[in-house]
N, C-alpha and C positions, 0 to 999 in steps of 0.2 A: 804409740799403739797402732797395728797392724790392719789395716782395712780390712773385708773377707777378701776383696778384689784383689788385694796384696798376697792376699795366701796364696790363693789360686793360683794366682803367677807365678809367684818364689815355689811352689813346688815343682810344677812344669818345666820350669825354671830348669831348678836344681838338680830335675832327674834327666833331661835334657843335656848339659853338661856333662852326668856320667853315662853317656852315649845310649842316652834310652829315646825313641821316636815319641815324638807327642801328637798323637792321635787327638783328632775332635770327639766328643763327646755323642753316642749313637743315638738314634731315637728312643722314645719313649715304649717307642711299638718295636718290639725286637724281631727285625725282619732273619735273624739265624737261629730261632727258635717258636715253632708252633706253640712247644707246651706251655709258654709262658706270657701272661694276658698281660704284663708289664717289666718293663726292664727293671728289674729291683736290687742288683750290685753293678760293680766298673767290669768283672768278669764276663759277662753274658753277652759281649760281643767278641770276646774274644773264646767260646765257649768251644766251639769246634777246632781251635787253635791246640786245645788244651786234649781234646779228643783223640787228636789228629788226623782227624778230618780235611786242613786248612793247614798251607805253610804259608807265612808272610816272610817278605824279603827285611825281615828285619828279627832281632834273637832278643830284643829289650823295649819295652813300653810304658808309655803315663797317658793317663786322662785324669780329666774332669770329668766325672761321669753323672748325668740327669738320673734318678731314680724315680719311682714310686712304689710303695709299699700299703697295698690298701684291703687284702686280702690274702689267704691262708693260712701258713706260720707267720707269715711275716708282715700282719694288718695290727697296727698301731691306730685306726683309724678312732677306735672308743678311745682311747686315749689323748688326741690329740687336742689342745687347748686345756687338759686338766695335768699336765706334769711340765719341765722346763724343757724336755730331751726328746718328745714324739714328734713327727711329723709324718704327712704323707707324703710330700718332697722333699727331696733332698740332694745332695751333692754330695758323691763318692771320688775322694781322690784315691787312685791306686798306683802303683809301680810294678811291671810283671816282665817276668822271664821267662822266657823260651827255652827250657832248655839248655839257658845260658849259666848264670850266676843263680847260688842256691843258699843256704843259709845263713854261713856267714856276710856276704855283701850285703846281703837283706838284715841283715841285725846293723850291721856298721850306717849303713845308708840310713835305717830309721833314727840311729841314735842320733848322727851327726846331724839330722834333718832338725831332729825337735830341739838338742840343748847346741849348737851351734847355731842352725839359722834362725829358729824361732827363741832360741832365750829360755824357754822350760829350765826350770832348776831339776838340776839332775836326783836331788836327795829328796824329791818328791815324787821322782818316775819309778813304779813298778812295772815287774813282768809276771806273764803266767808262761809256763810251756804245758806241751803236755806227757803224763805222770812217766811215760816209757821213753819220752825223748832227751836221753841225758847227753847226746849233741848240741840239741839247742839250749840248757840248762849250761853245758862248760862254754859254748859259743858266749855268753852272755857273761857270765864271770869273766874269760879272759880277753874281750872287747870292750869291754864296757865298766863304769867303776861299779854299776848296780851292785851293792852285796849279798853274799849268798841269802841272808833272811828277806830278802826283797824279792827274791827269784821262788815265784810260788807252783808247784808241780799240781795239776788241776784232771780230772779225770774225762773220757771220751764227751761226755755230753756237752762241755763245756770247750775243750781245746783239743778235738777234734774235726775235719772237714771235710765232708763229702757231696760232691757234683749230684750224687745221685745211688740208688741200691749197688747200680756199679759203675765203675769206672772210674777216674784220678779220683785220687781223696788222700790227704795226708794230715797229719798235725800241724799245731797252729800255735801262736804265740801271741798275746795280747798287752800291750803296752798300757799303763793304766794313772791316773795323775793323783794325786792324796789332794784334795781339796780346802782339805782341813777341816778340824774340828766341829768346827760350830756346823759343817753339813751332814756331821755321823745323826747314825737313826739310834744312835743308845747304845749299854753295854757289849751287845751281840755283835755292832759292826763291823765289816770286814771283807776283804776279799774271798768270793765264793759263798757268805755268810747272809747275806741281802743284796736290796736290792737300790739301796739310795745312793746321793750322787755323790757323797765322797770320794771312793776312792772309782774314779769314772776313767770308762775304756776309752781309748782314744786312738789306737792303731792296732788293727790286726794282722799277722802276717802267717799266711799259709804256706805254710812247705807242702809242695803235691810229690809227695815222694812214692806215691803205692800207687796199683791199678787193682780195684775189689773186682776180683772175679765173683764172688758171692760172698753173701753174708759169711764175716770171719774168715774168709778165705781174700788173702791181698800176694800181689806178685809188685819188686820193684820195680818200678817207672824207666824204661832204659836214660829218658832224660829226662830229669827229676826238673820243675819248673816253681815259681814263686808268683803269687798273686796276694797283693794286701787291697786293703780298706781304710782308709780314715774317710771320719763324717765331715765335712768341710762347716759344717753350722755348727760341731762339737768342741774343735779343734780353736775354732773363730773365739768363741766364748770365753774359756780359756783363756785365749792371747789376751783377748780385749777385755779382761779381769770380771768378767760378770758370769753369775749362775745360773743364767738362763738362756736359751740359744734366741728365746724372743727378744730378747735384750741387746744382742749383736746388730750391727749394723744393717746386716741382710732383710732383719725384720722393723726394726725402727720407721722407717718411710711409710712404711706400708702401716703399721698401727697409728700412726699419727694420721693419717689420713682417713683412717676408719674412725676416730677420735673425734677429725672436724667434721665429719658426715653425720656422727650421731651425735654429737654435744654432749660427749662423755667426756671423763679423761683415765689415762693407765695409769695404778695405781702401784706397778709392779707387787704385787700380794703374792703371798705364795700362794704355789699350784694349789687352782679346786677350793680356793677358799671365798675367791671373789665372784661373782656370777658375770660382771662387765667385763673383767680382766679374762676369764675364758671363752668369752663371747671375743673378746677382741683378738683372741689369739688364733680360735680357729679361724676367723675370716683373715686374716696373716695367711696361717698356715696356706687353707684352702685354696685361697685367690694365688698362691705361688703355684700348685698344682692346676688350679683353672687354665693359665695363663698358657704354661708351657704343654698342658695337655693340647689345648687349642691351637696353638702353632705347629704340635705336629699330630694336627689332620685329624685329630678325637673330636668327635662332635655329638652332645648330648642325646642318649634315645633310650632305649628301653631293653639296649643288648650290649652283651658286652663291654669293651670298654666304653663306651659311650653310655651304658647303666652306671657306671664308676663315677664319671665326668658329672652327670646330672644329678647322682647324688649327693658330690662334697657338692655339687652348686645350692641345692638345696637346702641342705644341712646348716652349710653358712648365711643361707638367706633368713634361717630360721631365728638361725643365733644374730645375728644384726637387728630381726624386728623386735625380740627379747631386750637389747639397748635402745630401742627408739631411733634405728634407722629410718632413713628415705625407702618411698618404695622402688626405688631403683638405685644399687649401689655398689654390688661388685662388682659391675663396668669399669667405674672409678677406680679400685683397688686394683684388678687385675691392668689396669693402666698404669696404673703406679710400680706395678713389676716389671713389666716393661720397660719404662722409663729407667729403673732402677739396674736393670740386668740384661737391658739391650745392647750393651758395648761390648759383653762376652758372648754372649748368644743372639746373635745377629737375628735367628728365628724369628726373635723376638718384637724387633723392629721391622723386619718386612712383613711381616703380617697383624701390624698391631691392631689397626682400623681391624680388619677381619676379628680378631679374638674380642674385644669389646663388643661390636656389634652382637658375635653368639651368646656371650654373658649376658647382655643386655637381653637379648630375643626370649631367652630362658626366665630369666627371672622375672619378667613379664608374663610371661607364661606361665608361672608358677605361682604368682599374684591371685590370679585370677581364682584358685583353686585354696590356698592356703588358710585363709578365714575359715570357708565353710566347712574345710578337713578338720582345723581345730575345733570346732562348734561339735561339730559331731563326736570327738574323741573324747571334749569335757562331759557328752552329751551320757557316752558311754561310759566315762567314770564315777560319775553322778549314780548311776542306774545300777553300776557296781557296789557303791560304797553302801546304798542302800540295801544292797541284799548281802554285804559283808563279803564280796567275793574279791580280791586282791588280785586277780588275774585277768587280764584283756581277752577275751576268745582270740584266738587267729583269723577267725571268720571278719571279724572288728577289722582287724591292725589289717587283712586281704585286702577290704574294701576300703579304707583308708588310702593303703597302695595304687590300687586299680581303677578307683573314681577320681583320686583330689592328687595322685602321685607325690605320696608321704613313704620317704623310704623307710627299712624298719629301724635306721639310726632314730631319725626322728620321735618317732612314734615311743620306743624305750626312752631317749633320752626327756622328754613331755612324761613319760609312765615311773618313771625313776623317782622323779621331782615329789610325787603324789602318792610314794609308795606303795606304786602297782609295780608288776610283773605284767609278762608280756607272751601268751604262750605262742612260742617259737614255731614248735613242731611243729604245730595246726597251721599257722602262717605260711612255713614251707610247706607244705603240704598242699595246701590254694594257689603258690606258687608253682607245681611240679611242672606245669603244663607249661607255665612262658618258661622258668629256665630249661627247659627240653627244647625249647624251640629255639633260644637265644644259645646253646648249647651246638643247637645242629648249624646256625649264621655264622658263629665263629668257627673259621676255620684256619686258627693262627693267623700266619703273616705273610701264605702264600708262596714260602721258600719252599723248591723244589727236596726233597731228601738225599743227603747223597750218601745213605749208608751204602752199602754192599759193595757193586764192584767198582763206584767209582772211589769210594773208601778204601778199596785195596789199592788201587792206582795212587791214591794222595798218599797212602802211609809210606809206596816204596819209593816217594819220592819221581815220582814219572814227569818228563816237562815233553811237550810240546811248542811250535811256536806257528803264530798265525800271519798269513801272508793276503789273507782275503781282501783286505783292504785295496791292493794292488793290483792282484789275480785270482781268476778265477779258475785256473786249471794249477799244477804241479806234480810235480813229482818226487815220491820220499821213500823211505825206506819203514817199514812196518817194522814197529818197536813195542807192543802188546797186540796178546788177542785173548779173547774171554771168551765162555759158551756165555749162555743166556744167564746162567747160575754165577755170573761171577770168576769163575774158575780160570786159572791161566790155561789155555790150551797151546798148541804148536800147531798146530790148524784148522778152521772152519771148511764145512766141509759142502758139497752142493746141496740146499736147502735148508740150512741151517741159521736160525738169527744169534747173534753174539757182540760184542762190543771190539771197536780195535784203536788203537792208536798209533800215528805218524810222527816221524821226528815235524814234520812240519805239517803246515795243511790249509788250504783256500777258504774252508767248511768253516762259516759262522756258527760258533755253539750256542744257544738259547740263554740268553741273559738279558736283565734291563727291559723285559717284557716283551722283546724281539724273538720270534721260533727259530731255530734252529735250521740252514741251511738242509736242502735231499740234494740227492746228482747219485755219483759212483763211483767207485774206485777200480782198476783192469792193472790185471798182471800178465805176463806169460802163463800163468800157472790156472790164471781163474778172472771171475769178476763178481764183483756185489753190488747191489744195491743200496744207499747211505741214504736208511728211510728216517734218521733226524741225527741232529749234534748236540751232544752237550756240553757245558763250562761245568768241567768238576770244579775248577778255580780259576785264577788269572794265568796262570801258566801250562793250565791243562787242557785239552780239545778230545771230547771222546767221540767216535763214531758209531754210531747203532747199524747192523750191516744186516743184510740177509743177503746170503750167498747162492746167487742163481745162476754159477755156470763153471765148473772146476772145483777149486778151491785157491782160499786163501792161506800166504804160509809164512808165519814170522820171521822178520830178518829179509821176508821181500821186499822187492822196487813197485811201486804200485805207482800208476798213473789217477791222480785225482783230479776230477771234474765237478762244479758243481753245476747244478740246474738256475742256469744264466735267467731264465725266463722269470722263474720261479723269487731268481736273489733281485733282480728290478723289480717285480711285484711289491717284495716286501719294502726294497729300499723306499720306492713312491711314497707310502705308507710311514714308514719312519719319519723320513723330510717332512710329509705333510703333519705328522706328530707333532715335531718340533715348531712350525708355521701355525700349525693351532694354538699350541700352547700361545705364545705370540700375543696371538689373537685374541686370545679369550681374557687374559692381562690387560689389554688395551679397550676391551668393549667393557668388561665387567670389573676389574677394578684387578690393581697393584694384588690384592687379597688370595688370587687365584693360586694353588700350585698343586703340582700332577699328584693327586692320591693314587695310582696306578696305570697301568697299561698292559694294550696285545700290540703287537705289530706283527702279522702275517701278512701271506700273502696276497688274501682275499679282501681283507677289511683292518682298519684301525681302530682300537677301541681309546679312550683317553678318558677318567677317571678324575676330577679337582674338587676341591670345595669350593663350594657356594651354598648359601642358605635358601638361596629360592630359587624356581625352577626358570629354564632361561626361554626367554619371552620371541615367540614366532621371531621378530621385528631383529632379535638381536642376534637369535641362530642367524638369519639371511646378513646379517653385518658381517658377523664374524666369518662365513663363507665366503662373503666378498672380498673380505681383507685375505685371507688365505688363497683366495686366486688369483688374487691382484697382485701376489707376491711370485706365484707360479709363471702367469704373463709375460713376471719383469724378468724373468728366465738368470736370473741371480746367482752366481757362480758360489759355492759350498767351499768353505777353505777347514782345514783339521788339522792342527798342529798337536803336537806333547808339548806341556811345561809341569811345572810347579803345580800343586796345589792350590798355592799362596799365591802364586802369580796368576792362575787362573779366575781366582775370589776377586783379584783386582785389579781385573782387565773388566767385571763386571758380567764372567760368567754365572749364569745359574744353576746351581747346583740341587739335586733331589734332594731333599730333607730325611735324613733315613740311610739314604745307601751308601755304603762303605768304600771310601775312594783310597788310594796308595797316595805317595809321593810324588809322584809323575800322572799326570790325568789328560786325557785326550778331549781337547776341547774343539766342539763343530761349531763353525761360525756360519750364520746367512745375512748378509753383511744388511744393517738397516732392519732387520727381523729379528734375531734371534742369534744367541748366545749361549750351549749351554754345553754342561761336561755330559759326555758321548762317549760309549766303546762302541756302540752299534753303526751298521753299516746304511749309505745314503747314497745319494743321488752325487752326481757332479756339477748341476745346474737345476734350478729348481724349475724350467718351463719341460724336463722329464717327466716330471708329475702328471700332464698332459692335463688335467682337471681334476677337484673334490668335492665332490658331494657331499652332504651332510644327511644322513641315515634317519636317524633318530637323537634324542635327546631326552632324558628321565633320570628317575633320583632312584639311587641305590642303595642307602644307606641315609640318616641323619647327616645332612650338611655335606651330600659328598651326590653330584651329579657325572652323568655317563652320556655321553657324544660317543654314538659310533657313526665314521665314514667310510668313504670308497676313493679311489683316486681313478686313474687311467685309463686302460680299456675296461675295470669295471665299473667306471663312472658311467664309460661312453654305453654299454650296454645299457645301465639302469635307464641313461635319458632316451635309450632308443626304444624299451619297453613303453616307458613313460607316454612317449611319442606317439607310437602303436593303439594303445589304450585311447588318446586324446581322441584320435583318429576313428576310433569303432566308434567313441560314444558323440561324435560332431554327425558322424554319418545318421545314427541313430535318431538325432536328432534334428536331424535336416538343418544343421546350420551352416552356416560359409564360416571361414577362419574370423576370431576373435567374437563367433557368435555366443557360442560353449557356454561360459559362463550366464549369460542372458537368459538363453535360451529352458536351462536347467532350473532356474530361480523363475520361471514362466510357469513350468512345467510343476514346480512343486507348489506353486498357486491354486494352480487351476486342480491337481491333487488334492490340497487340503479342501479345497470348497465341495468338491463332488465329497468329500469326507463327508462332510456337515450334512450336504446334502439326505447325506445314504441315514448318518445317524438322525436327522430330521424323521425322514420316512419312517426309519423302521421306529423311534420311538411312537411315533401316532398310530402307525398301524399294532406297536404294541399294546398302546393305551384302547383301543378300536377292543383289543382282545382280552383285555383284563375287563372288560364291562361281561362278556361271558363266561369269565374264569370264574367269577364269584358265583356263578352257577355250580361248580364242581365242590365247591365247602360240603364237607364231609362231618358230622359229630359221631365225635366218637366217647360213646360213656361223658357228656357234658363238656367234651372237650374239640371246639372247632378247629378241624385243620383242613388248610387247604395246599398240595403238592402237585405242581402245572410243568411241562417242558415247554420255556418261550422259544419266541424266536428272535429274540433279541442276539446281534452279533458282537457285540462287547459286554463287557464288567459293569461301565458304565451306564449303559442303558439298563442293564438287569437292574443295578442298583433303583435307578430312576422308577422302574416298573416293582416295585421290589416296596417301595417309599407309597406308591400312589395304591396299589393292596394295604399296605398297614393302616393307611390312614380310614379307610373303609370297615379293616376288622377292628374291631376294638379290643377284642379278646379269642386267642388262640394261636395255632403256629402255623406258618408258612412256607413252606418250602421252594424255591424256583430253581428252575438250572436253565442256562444256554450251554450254545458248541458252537465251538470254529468251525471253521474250515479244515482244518489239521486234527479234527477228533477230540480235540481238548475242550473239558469239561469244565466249567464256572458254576459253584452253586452257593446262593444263600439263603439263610434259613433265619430268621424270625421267631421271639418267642415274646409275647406280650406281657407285660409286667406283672400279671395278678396269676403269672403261673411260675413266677420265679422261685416260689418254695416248694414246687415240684421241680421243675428241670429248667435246665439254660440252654443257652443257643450253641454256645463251645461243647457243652457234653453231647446233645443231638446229633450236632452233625459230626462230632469225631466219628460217631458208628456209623451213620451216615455217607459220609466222606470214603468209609474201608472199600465201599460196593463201586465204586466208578476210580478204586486205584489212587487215591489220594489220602491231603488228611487236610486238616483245617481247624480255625480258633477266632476267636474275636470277643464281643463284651459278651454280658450275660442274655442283651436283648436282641443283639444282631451278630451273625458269624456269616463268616465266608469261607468257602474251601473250595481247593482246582483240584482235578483227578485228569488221566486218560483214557477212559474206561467209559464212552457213552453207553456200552450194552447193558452195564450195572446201574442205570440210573432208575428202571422200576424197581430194584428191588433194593435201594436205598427206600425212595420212596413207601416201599411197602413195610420196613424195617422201622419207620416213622411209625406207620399205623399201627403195629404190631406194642409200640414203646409205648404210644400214648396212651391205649385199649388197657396195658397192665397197668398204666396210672391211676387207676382207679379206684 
């Protein structure tokens, strides 16, 4: 019996052999598509391949591909721990063509994959195609021994496939296992017929033969390409003779350890019948999504993917204290994945410590809150049941959300139990406002667009090649030019902006976080301006030009330059990137890795996870370590290799970005190691000095360092300097007085404080012995309304305290003012008039006259305005109120 580790491999393997590249497996976060909150097929890195958008040097590919699936069509999430086949995680193996090989290799390669390598009995394997593709229908007959009653013709909703409203999309083919009997759902069962696991999908394979211009309208594909899917936890099952994917070895470790945590044991019950047994399956499931979400960079909050993340943590923490879990336990579990699936996914292990610690922080945190949400939700169904109503308000299940953070998994699956409903609508509705907000945070994955014209450039196949690395001037011959619109023109004209490309070029184009080279391009004929560069792809260099003297003219000689000043700037900036990263590994833990970055010319921004905010003590560490590296003036070495060879020399690689076969790796020998296309320093004492900027958290579990290097460090410190310098003089100190001197001076400030608030309270108190002279009745009703001269809140209050205790019955009004015109007033209402008026209603009307508003209990209110000239006629607004009381 076949390990999953075994499949994994023998697929790779096998498509590897028939000369297909085996790619690693992308992030979870799909850094080549905004519209999508999670990577959820093996396609979607290869999405603009398929567009053409993107050419790779290669015509045939395989992965292992990470998925999750937790939301839109494709949310399996209610399901998950109630059937044998759902998950949020999972593993897509695919095999995909370029353009290359099309239907039939793709029929022979599945077949031979499944009853050759894996052993599948062939007189258990069905097909579907679909109903108009009688190619892949005879493909199948005459490849294959399938007989024609096995080969079932299935309509669009089913074996049809499309990227989207338009563009590739073609028919599709589904490879399917007979499981046999004893799994049919009854006489009805069948392919197309239901939905049970008999006769279970196991491989799908897409022919992209069309391009949908519009609905019903399709043109064909000039190279028709092939993308499949098989579930590696569906496939595993299968092999390893059991009917259930929790049953496979992938989940095995992992249920047994959630087993000796709760003092349970798995009873394998069928789906939905056991309560332990779906309790034990989701924290399976979940903790495999926990695990690898947290390794690449997902960290629980209340947006986006990080809403996703904290709610299977939840969810599962829900269903473990239902078995009589520990209060802390999927630390443990998601440890166990790790351990389990660290030898294919390295992720896994470099940041293990990190992914435990977040699980742990969370579920702690969600301790504290989870009793008293449930109290309340039984509290609320209690209160239901009594008045016969079977529906939760939304307003409930809002504040559920919003005080004790119960997602609404929870809340229905608690509501379900107890034969309530849960109204939704109202829930989203109390919702509208965070996801508008968690709506406007995500703004995908921060990949630049390259529809229009650098999409024109990539489909005709256009290459450029880059020489910056070496020089900074050259000379080439102009091989596109575009207006502003995209459009091929024959020449830019004087004041015109447009795009151009060179057979070669100096100009670094914006990638890897790094901006985009300026300078300028001169011909005999004209010259431009090169106000940025872009990477349409690896082999493309576009220039963004505005044409300020002539014109430029395709097929010219053009002298390129770039702005030498400008590309040291950035390079300082890079290097010192690279030296932080370093740094912050070595102070703050192995745990650390770049969740983004800028590198321009003015400043560096660097982007990692960490869960707490990093401590005065340890920014000045890690500054020290990154210019102690600058000092040692460290000579930068860059070579090309291998991929493979680059993993195990001990480079490190971004988690996330998409490398080729050949990777340029920058070394700082004793610092840093890591795969680089961007441009750097030649010695690290170029840097000249880094400062550290700032330091704050930008998101859940993800902080942001920005620095300076060079001559903008040496500026900052000479600002710095300047500043020291006014405020020493200011203070008549001599050097190393400053700090003394200031911590003197703020003494000797607080005490006159006290002093002043001394005074003016006594001489307030001097003045309220005559205020109660001004008590006014009005119709039975004593009020008394004074301007103090009390200069804070504080003392009014106090003055405010020593009147009540004298009236025993009636209202009071007082107001002070600053200095700045601003009004403070409180207002008083004595408890034997509370069934007439309160202090919150009084002074709201009150409060409108000097431009303000205000609120407070029923016996005492406060409110601030700016408006002293309104302060009589507040007051008289009072008299007027009380006089109708009557």
């Amino acid at each position: 019996m076949r390990t999953t580790n075994e499949i994994r491999r023998l697929f790779l393997s096998y498509f590897k052999e028939r000369g297909h590249e085996i790619r690693r497996s992308s992030s979870l976060v799909p850094r080549d598509d905004p519209t999508l909150l999670f990577t959820n097929a093996g396609m979607v890195q290869f999405k603009k391949v398929f567009q053409g958008l993107e050419k790779l040097p290669f015509p045939r590919a395989v992965t292992a591909q990470k998925c999750l699936r937790v939301g839109g069509k494709h949310n399996d999430l209610e399901n998950v721990g109630r059937t044998a086949r759902h998950h949020t995680f999972f593993e897509m193996l695919g095999n995909f063509s370029f353009g290359d090989y099309f239907k039939e290799d793709a029929i022979k390669f599945a077949w031979d994959f499944l009853t050759a390598e894996l052993g599948l009995p062939a007189e258990k394997l069905y097909v579907t195609v679909f109903e108009d593709d009688d190619e892949a229908a005879l493909l199948w007959s005459r490849l294959t021994p399938v007989p024609a009653k096995r080969i079932l013709r299935m309509g669009e909703k089913d074996n049809f496939w499309r990227m989207g409203d338009i563009g590739p999309c073609g028919p599709c083919s589904e490879i399917l296992i007979d499981q046999g009997e004893h799994m049919s759902c009854g006489p009805d069962c069948g392919i197309g017929r239901c939905d049970c696991d008999r006769f279970l999908e196991i491989w799908n394979l897409v022919f992209m033969q069309f391009n949908e211009l519009a609905p019903g309208r399709r043109e064909p594909l000039p190279r028709p390409s092939i993308d499949t899917g098989m579930g590696l936890e569906r496939i595993a099952a299968v092999c390893q003779g059991v009917f259930s994917n929790y049953e496979t070895d992938l989940f095995r470790n992992i249920i047994s350890e959630a087993c000796s945590l709760a003092g349970v044991k798995y009873s394998r019950s069928a789906p939905d019948t056991n309560e332990v047994d779906t309790a034990l399956r989701v924290i399976a499931d979940h903790s495999r999504a926990m695990a690898f979400m947290a390794a690449d960079g997902i960290m629980p909050s209340n947006e986006g993917r990080g809403y996703v993340l904290r709610r299977l943590i939840r969810r599962a923490y829900r269903f473990g204290r239902l078995i009589g879990m520990p209060s802390v336990f999927l630390c443990k579990t998601v440890d166990c994945v790790a351990e389990n699936m660290g030898e294919d996914f390295p992720e896994l292990n470099s940041s293990r410590s990190f992914i435990v610690r977040v699980i742990r922080e969370e579920e702690e945190r969600f301790e504290k809150t989870l009793d008293k949400g449930l109290a309340l939700l039984e509290d609320a169904l209690g209160n239901l049941e009594e008045q016969a109503d079977m529906c939760i308000p939304g307003s409930v299940a809002f504040k559920l959300y919003d005080t004790y953070g119960f997602p609404l998994d929870i809340i229905n699956d608690v509501s379900e139990k107890r034969g309530f409903a849960v109204d939704e609508a109202g829930f989203r509705a109390h919702m509208d406002e965070q996801k508008q907000r968690a709506k406007a945070a995500w703004k995908g994955s921060g990949e630049k667009d390259l529809a229009g014209p650098l999409a024109t450039l990539l489909e005709e196949g256009l290459r450029s090649r880059f020489v910056g690395y070496d020089f900074l001037r050259s000379e080439s011959r102009i091989t596109a030019l575009l207006d502003a619109d995209g459009m091929h023109v024959p020449c830019l004209a004087e004041g015109t902006d447009g795009f151009c490309v060179t057979g070669l070029t100096p100009f670094y184009g914006a990638s890897g976080g790094q901006t985009g080279d300026r300078g300028d391009m001169r011909s005999p004929q004209g010259r431009a301006e090169v106000t940025d560069t872009l990477k349409a792809s690896a082999d493309l260099t576009v220039h963004r030009v505005r044409v300020s003297g002539g014109e430029l003219l395709l097929d010219a000689e053009v002298c390129l330059c770039v702005d030498e000043e400008r590309r040291l700037a950035s390079a300082r900036n890079h290097t010192c990137t690279h030296l932080l990263h370093a740094a912050l590994r070595r102070v703050l833990g192995d745990h650390v890795r770049q969740a983004g970055s800028l590198v321009e010319p003015e400043r560096l921004r660097f982007d990692f996870n960490h869960v707490s905010a990093v401590s005065e003590a340890e920014i000045a560490e890690i500054a020290r370590k990154v210019n102690a590296a600058i000092l040692a003036d460290i000579p930068l070495k860059a070579e090309v290799c291998s991929y493979e060879e680059a993993l195990r020399s001990g480079a490190t690689a971004l988690f996330g970005e998409k490398y080729g076969d050949t990777v340029r790796v920058v070394s700082i020998e004793g610092e840093s190691v890591e795969l680089c296309g961007g441009v750097h320093l030649s010695r690290t004492g170029q840097a000249g000095f880094f400062a550290v900027v700032s330091e704050a958290g930008v998101a859940a579990g993800v902080r942001r360092i920005e620095a300076i290097t060079g001559w903008n460090a040496l500026e900052l410190f000479s600002r710095l300097r300047a500043e020291i310098e006014e405020a020493r003089e200011l203070v008549r100190g001599r050097d190393g007085e400053l700090p003394h001197r200031i911590r003197l001076l703020q003494e000797e400030t607080r005490a006159l404080r006290k002093r002043l608030e001394s005074f003016v309270a006594g001489a307030a108190a001097q003045v309220t012995k005559g205020v109660m002279d001004q008590i006014e009745d009005l119709g039975g009703i004593k009020f008394l309304a004074f301007r103090s001269c009390a200069q804070n809140i504080k003392t009014l209050r106090d003055l405010m305290d020593d009147l009540r205790s004298r009236l025993s019955s009636g209202v009071i009004c007082a107001t002070a003012e600053d200095a700045e015109g601003k009004v403070s007033m409180i207002l008083s209402v004595s408890r034997d008039l509370h069934n007439r008026f309160t202090a919150p209603a009084l002074i709201r009307e009150a409060a409108a006259f000097i431009g303000g508003s205000g609120g407070g209990r029923p016996e005492l209110a406060q409110a601030g305005g700016n408006d002293p000239r309104g302060i009589a006629a507040a007051f008289q607004s009072l008299r007027e109120k009380l006089r109708q009381s009557r």
